[in-house]
N, C-alpha and C positions, 0 to 999 in steps of 0.2 A: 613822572613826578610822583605818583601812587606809591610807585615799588619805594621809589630813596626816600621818602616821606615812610612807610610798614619798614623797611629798613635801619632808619636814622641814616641814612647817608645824606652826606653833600652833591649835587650837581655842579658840574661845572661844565661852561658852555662858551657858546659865543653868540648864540640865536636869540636873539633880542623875543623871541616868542616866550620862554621859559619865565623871566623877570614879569612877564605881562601877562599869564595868565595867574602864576602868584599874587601880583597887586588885585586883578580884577577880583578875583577869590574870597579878599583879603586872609589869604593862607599864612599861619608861621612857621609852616614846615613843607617841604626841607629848607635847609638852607642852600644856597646858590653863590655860585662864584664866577660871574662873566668878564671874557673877556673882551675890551674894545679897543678902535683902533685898527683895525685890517689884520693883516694875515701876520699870526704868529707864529714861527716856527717852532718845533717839538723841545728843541734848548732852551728856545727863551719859555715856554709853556714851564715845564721842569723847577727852572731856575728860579719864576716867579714866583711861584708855588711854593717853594721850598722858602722863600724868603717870606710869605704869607705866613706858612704855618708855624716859622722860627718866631714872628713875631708876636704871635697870640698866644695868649694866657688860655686855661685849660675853660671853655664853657663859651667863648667869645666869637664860636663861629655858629652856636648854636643861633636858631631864627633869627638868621642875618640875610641880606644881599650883599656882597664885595661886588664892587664894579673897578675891576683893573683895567689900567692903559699903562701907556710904557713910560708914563711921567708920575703918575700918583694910585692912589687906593682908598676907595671911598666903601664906608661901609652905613649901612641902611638896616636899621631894625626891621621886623617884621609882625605884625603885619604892615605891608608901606598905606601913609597916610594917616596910619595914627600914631597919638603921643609923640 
């Protein structure tokens, strides 16, 4: 989380640990992209991804949580719990 946070990168994951040490923190960085729902295959990982970042305007991933499943996309400010 350090490194993508001194980086600017995004995480993306699927381990519910990552979201929850962000909230406990209240961290705004990095931003995080989970995914839920059980076992995704490398296709659909790809594919979803590609439809994410088709979708966002340039700054809109910045200090975010996305929390994907394979029906919608929920996106969560950061830090979570305020404003």
């Amino acid at each position: 989380m350090e490194r993508a946070r001194v980086e600017a990168r995004t995480v993306i994951t699927a381990d519910l640990d990552f979201p929850r040490l962000l909230s406990l923190s209240a961290a705004t960085e990095p931003s995080l992209i989970l995914f839920r729902g059980g076992n995704w295959g490398d296709q659909e990982v790809v594919d979803r991804m590609r439809a994410i970042l088709k979708s966002l305007r340039p700054g809109e991933l910045e200090k975010c949580i996305f929390v994907v499943d394979r029906k919608r996309i929920r996106r969560r400010k950061l830090p979570v719990g305020v404003g």
